[in-house]
Structures are given as C-alpha cells and as structure tokens.
C-alpha positions as CSV (number, residue, x, y, z in Angstrom):
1,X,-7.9,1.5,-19.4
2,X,-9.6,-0.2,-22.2
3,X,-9.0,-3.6,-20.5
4,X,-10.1,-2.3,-16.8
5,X,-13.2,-1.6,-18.6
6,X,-13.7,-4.6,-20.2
7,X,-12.5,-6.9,-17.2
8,X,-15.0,-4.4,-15.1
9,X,-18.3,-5.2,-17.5
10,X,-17.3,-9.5,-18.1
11,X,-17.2,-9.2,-14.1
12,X,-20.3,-7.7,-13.8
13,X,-21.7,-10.3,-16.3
14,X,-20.4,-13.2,-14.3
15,X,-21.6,-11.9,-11.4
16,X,-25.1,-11.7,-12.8
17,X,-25.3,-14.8,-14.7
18,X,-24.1,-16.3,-11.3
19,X,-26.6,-14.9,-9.5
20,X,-29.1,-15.7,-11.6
21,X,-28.1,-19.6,-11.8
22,X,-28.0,-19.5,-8.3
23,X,-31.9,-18.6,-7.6
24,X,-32.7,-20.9,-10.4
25,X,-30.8,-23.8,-8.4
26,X,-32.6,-22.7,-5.2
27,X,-36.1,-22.7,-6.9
28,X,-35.3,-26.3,-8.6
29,X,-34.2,-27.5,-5.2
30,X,-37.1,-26.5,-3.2
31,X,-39.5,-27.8,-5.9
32,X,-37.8,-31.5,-6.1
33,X,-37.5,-31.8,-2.4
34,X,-41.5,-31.1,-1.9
35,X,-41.9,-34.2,-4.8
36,X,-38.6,-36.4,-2.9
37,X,-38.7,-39.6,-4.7
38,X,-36.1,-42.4,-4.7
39,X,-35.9,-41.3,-8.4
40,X,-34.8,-37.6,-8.0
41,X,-32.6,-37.9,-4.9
42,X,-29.1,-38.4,-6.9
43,X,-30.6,-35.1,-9.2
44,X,-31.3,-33.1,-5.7
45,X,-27.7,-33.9,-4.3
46,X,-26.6,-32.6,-7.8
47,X,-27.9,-29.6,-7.7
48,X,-26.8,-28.8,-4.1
49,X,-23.4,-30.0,-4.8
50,X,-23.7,-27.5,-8.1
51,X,-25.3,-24.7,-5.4
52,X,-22.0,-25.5,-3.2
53,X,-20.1,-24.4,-5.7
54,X,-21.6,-21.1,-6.3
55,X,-21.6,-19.9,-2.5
56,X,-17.9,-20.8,-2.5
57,X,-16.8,-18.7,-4.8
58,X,-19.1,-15.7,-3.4
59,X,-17.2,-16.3,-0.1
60,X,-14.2,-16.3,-1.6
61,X,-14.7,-12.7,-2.9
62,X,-16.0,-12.0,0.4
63,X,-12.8,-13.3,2.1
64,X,-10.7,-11.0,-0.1
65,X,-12.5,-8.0,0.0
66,X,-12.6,-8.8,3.6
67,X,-8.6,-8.9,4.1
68,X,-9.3,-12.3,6.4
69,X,-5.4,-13.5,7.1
70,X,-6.3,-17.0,7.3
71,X,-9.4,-19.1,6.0
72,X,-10.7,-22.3,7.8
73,X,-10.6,-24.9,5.1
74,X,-12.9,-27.1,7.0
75,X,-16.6,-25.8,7.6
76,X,-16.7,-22.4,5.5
77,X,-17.3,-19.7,7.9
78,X,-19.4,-17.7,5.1
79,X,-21.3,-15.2,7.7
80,X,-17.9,-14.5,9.4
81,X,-16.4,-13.3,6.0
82,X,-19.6,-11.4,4.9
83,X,-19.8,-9.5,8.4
84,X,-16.0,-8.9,7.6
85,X,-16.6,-7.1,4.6
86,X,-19.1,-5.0,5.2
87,X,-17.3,-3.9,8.6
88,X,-14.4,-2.6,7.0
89,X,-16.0,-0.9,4.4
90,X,-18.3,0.8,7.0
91,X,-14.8,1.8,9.3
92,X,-14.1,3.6,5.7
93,X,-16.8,6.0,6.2
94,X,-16.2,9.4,7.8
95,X,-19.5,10.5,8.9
96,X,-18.6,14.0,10.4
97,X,-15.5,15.9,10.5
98,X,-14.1,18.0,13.3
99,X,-12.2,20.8,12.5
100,X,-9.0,22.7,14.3
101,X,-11.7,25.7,15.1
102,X,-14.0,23.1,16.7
103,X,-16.6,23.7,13.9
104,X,-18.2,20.4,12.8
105,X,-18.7,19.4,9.2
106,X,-21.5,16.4,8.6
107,X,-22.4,17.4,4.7
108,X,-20.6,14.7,2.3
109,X,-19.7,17.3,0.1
110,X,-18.2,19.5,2.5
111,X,-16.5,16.4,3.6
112,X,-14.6,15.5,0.4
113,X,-13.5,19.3,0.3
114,X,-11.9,19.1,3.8
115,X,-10.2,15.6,3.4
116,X,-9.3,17.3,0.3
117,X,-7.5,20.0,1.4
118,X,-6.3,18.0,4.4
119,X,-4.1,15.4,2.5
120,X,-2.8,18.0,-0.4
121,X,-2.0,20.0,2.4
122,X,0.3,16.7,4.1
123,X,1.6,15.8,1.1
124,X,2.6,18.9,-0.7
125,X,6.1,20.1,-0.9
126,X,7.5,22.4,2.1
127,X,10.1,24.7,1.1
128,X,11.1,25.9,4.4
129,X,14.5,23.3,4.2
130,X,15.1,23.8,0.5
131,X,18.6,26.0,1.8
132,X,19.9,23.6,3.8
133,X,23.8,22.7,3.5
134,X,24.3,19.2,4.6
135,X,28.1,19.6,3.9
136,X,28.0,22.3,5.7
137,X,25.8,20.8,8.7
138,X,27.9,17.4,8.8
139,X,31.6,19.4,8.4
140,X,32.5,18.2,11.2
141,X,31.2,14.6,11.4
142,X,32.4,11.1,10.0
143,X,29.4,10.2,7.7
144,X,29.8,7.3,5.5
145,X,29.2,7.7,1.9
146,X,28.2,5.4,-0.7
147,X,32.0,4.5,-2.5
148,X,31.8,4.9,-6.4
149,X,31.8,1.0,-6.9
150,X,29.1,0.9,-4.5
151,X,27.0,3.9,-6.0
152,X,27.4,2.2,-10.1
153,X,25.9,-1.0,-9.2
154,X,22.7,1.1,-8.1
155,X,22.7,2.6,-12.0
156,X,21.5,1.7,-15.1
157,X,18.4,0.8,-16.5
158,X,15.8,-1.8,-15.2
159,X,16.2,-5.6,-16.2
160,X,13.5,-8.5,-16.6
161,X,15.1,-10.5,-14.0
162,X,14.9,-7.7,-11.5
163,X,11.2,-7.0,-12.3
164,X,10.7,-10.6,-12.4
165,X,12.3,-11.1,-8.8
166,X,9.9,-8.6,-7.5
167,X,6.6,-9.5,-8.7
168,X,8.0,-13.1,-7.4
169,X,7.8,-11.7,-3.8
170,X,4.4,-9.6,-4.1
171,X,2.5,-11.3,-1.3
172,X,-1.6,-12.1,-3.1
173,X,-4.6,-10.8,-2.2
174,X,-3.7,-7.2,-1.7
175,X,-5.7,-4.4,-3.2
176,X,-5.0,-3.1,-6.4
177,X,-4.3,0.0,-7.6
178,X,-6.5,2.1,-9.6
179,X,-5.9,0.3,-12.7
180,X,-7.4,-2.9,-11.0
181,X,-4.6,-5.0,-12.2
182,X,-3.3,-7.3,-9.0
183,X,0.2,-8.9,-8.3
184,X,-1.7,-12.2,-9.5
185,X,-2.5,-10.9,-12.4
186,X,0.5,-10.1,-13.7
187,X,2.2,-13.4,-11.8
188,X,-0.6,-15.2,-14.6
189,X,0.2,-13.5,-17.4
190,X,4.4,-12.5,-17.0
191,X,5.2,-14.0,-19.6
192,X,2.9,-11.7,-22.1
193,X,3.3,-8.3,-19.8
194,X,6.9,-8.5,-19.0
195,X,8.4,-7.1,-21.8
196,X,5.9,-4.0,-22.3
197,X,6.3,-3.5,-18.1
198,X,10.4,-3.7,-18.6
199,X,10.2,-1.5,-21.2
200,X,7.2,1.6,-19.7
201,X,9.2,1.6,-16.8
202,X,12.4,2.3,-18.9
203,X,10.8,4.5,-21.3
204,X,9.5,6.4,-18.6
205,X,13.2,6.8,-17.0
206,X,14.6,8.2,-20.5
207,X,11.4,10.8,-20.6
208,X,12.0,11.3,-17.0
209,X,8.0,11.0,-16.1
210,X,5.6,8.3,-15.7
211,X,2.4,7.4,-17.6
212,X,-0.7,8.6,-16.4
213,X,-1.8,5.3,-14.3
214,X,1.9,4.6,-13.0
215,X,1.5,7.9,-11.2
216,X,-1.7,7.9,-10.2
217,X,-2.8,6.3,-6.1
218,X,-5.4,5.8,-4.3
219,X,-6.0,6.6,-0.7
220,X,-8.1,4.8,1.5
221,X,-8.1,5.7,5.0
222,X,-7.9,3.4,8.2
223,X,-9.4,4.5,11.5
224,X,-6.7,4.4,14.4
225,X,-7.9,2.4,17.0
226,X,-9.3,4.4,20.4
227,X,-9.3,7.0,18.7
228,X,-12.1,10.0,18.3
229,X,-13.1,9.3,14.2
230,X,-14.0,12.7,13.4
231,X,-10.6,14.2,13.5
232,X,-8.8,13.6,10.2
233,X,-5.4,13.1,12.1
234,X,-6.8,9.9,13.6
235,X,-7.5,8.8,10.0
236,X,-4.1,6.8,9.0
237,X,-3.9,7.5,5.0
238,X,-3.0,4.4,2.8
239,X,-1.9,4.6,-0.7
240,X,-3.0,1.6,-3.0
241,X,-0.6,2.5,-5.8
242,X,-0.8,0.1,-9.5
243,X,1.6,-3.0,-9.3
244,X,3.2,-1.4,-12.3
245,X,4.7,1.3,-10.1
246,X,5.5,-1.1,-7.0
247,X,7.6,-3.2,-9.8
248,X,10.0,-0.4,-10.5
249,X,9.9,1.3,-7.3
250,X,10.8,-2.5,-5.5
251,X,13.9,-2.6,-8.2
252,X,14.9,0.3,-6.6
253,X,14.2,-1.2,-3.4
254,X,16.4,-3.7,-3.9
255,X,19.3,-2.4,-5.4
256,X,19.5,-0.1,-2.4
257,X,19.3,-2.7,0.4
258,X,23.0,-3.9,0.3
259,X,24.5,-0.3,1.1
260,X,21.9,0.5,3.5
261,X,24.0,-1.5,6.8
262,X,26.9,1.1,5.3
263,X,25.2,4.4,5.4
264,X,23.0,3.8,8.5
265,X,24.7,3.9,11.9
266,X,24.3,1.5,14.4
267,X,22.5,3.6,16.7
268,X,19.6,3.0,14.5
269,X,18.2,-0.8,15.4
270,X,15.1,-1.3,13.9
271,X,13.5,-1.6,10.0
272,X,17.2,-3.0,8.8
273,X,17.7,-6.9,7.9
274,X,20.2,-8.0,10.6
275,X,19.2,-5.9,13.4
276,X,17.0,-5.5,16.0
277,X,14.8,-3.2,17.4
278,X,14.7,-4.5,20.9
279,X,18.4,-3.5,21.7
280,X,17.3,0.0,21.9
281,X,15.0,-0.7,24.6
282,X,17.2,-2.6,26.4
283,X,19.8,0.0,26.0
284,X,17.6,2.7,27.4
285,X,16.9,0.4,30.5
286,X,20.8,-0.1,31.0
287,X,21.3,3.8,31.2
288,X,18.5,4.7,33.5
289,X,20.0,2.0,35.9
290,X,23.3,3.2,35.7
291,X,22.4,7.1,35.3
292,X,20.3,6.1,39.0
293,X,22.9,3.9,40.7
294,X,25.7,6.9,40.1
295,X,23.3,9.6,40.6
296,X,24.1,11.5,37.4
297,X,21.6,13.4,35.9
298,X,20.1,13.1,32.7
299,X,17.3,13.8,30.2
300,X,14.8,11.5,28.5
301,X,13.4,12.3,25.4
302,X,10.9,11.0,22.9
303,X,9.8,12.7,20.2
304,X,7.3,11.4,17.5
305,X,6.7,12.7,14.4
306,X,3.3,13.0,12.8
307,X,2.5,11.3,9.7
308,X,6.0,11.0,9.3
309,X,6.6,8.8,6.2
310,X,4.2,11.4,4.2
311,X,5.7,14.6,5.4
312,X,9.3,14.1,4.6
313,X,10.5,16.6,2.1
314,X,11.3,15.4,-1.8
315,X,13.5,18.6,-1.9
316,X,15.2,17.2,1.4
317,X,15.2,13.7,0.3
318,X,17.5,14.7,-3.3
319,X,20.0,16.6,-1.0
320,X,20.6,13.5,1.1
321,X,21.0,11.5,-2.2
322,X,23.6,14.0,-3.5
323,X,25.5,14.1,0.4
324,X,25.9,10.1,0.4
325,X,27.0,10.0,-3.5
326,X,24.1,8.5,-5.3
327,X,24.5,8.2,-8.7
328,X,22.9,10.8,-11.5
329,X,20.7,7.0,-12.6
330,X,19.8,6.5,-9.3
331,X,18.8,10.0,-8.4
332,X,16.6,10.1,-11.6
333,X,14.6,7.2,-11.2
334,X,14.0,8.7,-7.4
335,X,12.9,12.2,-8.5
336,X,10.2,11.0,-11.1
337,X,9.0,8.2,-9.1
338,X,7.8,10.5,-6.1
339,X,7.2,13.3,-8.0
340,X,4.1,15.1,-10.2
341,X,1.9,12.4,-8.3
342,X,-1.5,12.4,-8.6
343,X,-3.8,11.2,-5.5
344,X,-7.7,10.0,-5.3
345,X,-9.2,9.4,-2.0
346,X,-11.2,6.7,-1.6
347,X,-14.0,9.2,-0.4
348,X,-14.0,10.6,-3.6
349,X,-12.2,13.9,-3.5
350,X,-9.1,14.1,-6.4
351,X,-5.9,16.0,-6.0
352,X,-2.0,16.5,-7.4
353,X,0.6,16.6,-5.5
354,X,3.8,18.1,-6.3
C-alpha cells in the first residue's frame, strides 16, 4: 500500500507540473505570435510542437479511462476521447433507486446502504443445497470423472513459468484492481515482482488464505442497455479484482482447461475451445421441423438464470469438485480463492462476503 501511495502523490505531481507547463506554453505562445517576427517563428513552432506533446499524453489518459477499443493514429480525436470519459463515468451513477415495494430512494446515503445490502445479499452463501448427494443424485447416470493421472497434473504448487505465461496473455489497458497495480505494470517490472508474486501466492496456499489486497474487489456497476436504471437488477455488477489474484486464479485456469472437453458433455456447445455455440441453435431448428412435419408434440423451454455467475453456491461448487475427483491441491487453492472475499463498490458502500 505504501507504493500505491507513493505512485498515487508522484501522479498527482506530474499531473500538476504538466498542467502548469502547459498554461505557461499557452501564455508564451500567444505572446510571441502578437510580436511574429522572422526571428521567433522556429521558437513559436517549438513551443507548439513542445504543447503537442503535452495534449497527447492528456488524451492518452483520456483514451484509457475512456475504454476506446481502437485509436485513430492519424488526426487525434481528443474531444471524442474526453466526451468518452466523462460518459461512462456519468452511466456509473445511480441517481435513484427503486425498490421491490415500489418506494423510491434518491438520498446518496440511503443509496450506498441499498446497493449495499443488495450485492451482500447476491453474493452471500445460500445454504439451502448444502445436503445435496450428488452420488446419490447421479446413481444412476454415466458421468465422467477426472482419472487420477488426470486429477495430479492439476496439483501442486504454482510455478514462475505458469505465472509468467499468464501475465503474458493479460490483454493492456484494463482497469486495475484496488491496489492500482495494472497487467503492464507487472509485464515492466516481472523480472523484480516475480519471485515475491510466485511465492505470496504459494504462501498463501500453505496458510490457506490470502493477503488482505489479493482478496479484496471492487465493483463497478454497468447499466444494461434499455433498461429502466433505477432498479438494481438492471445494474450488471463487475468485479475489478488486483492482477495479483487474476495471476493465480488464471494458473488455475489453465491447468483445468485440458480436462474440461472430458467432464463436459457434448450437449453443452458454447464457452469451450473447439466447439460452437451455433450448433445448438441449429439443433433446436432441426427438431421443431421434424417435431412439426410428424406432428409429435413437444415442449420448448428456456430458462435463464439471474445473475447467474454470482449466485452459484461455493458450498455447491466443492461438492462438484469432490463428485469429478479433484485433487485435495486443487480443491484448496479453489476454496481460499473464492472465499472470506471482501467487496467495495465503486459507489462507495464496503462489504464481506462469505
């Protein structure tokens, strides 16, 4: 934290020095060009050029903050960025809340204590499918399981050139986590931070809990499009975690993607390397033709489930480790990466979850 704070204030001093040199060079300009001489026309292209400079690199903090996907090299679109910036920082606000009861909240401090209460509600632990038997439930199915080869090359602890290969394929320019730390910072300076990030991430698997920043996210919430801003379900929650954590947890990642085509069925098209979604939806077309051209009745069903991805059960998730035969190393690094997390929403309000 010591070194957020210090990048945070030599920032800040940039900024103002920058600032400052840039109404000096403004002032200067104006001044020469209402004495233009043949003499002090090189010196007034000088200082534009050195003005230039400046403005660039204020865009190019406005591109970033913007998340622009592509950047015209040519004529520098500087308005376009700025506009960009401060139009998704003003879809971050939530001006007024409406509530299940049809009450409406507008107070900012009422505000925070709602979304508050909203996402540690969503991402707390339900313990309504803690007695589920999945031996029990699948008794009578043909589920593949992870083979023990296949489970022992997902143990053991993590190495540099698994960390390494990760951080390789961070994409840039993505927001950091709350440490402030980017992908491209670490990408500069590997070759200094990998040994103390191999060996947290370890340490942290032998105590079985992360440090305080490792566990700690940020969410910052993205208005669905067309839909009515002041209900909190149309607010889609993302989770800026520290690229610390996304090292480990893309080890993980990786180590599980070869046995993934083995436990997951066919039936299941999309979000896997190799397949694709689109046979699915050609596959439903082919049975309503033939379920129409033989008359045979049938039902079609399509269910969707709401915030999914941050709803699913920890509890849940370990008994499905245990049923396809993960490893007691593999389990481990699971359980404390997901668990005893600690969440701050962008708007301010701070909870755990557990």
């Amino acid at each position: 934290m010591e070194i957020r704070g210090k990048t945070i204030s030599y920032s800040s001093y940039i900024k103002s020095r920058r600032d400052r040199k840039e109404k000096e060079l403004i002032n200067e300009i104006r001044i020469m060009e209402e004495n233009e001489s043949d003499d002090n026309i090189n010196q007034i292209q000088d200082k534009k050029a050195e003005l230039q400079v400046i403005r660039e690199k204020k865009i190019e903090g406005s591109i970033i903050r913007s998340r622009a996907k592509w950047l015209n090299e040519g004529e520098k679109p500087s308005n376009y960025f700025l506009n960009l910036e401060s139009r998704n920082f003003v879809n971050k606000i939530i001006p007024r809340i409406e509530k299940s009861d049809g009450s409406v909240i507008e107070n900012q401090e009422d505000i925070l204590s709602e979304t508050r209460n909203y996402f540690s509600n969503l991402y707390s632990q339900r313990h309504d499918i803690e007695d589920i038997d999945l031996e029990r439930e699948f008794e009578n199915v043909n589920v593949p399981k992870l083979s023990l080869d296949s489970s022992l090359r997902l143990e053991g602890p993590i190495t540099f050139s698994e960390a390494s290969l990760v951080l390789k394929n961070m994409s840039n320019s993505k927001s950091p986590g709350s440490d402030g730390f980017s992908a491209e910072f670490f990408k500069c300076f590997w070759k200094s931070l990998s040994p103390l990030v191999v060996r947290s991430l370890n340490h942290a698997y032998r105590i079985g809990e992360l440090s305080i920043t490792q566990k700690e996210g940020i969410i910052t919430c993205i208005p669905k499009e067309d839909k009515p801003k002041q209900f909190l379900k149309n607010w889609r929650p993302i989770t800026l975690l520290n690229t610390s954590y996304k090292i480990g947890s893309g080890v993980l990642a990786n180590r599980l993607k070869p046995v993934l085509d083995t436990l997951i069925s066919k039936e299941q098209t999309g979000f896997l390397h190799g397949r694709y979604i689109g046979e699915n939806t050609r596959l439903i077309y082919d049975i309503l033709n033939h379920t129409e051209k033989n008359n045979i009745p049938g039902l079609l069903l399509f269910i969707d489930f709401e915030k999914a991805f941050d709803s699913i059960s920890w509890h849940f998730l370990h008994k499905v480790l245990d049923f396809f035969n993960f490893g007691y190393s593999f389990k481990r690094w699971i359980k404390f990466s997901i668990q005893i997390f600690s969440l701050k929403s962008i708007l301010g309000a701070i909870f755990p979850i557990s």
